[in-house]
N, C-alpha and C positions, 0 to 999 in steps of 0.2 A: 500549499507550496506552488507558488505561480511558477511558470517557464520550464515546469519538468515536461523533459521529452518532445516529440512531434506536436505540431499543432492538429487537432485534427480533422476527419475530411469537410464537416458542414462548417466549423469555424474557416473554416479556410475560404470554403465558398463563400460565406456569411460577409468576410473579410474583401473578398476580389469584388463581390456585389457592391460592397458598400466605397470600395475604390472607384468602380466603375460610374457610381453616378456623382460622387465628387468631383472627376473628371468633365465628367457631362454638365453639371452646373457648371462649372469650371470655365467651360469654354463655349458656353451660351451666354455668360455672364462678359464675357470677353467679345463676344458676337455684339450683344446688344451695346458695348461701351465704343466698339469701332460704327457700329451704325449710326449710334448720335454725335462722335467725332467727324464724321464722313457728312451731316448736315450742313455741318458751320454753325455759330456761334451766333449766327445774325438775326434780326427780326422775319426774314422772308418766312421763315415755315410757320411763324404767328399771321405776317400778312395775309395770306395764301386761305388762311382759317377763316376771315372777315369778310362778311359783304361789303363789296365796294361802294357801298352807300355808306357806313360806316369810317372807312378811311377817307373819303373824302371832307368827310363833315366839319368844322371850323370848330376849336374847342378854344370858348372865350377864357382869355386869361383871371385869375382868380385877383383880383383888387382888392387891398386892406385901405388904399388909401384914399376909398368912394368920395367923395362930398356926401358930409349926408342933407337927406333930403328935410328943409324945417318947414315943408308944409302938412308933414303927415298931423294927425290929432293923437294927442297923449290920452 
């Protein structure tokens, strides 16, 4: 028969313990979501990661529409 009488003293503890780090997750999880809000949204924190040899580099566009070459040998 659940709910008869006091709760008692270790469930109780058992209970505050287990309150107290749902809270703590809680508001770590809330820490970390305003940190990455408070970045921005932008590519700077990827740029930031790259060697500048990298970002400078020219990335030739991808062509479907080559001439093909008819001197190659089949």
């Amino acid at each position: 028969m659940a709910g008869r009488g006091p709760q008692t003293y270790l469930k109780r503890q058992k209970e505050q313990q287990r309150a107290a780090r749902a809270l703590a997750k809680r508001t770590a999880k809330q820490a970390r979501r305003e940190a990455r809000s408070s970045e921005g949204s932008s590519d700077k924190a990827f740029d930031e990661d790259l060697p500048t040899d990298m970002m400078d580099q020219d990335v030739a566009p991808d062509d479907d529409n080559k001439p093909e070459d008819d001197t190659k040998a089949d």
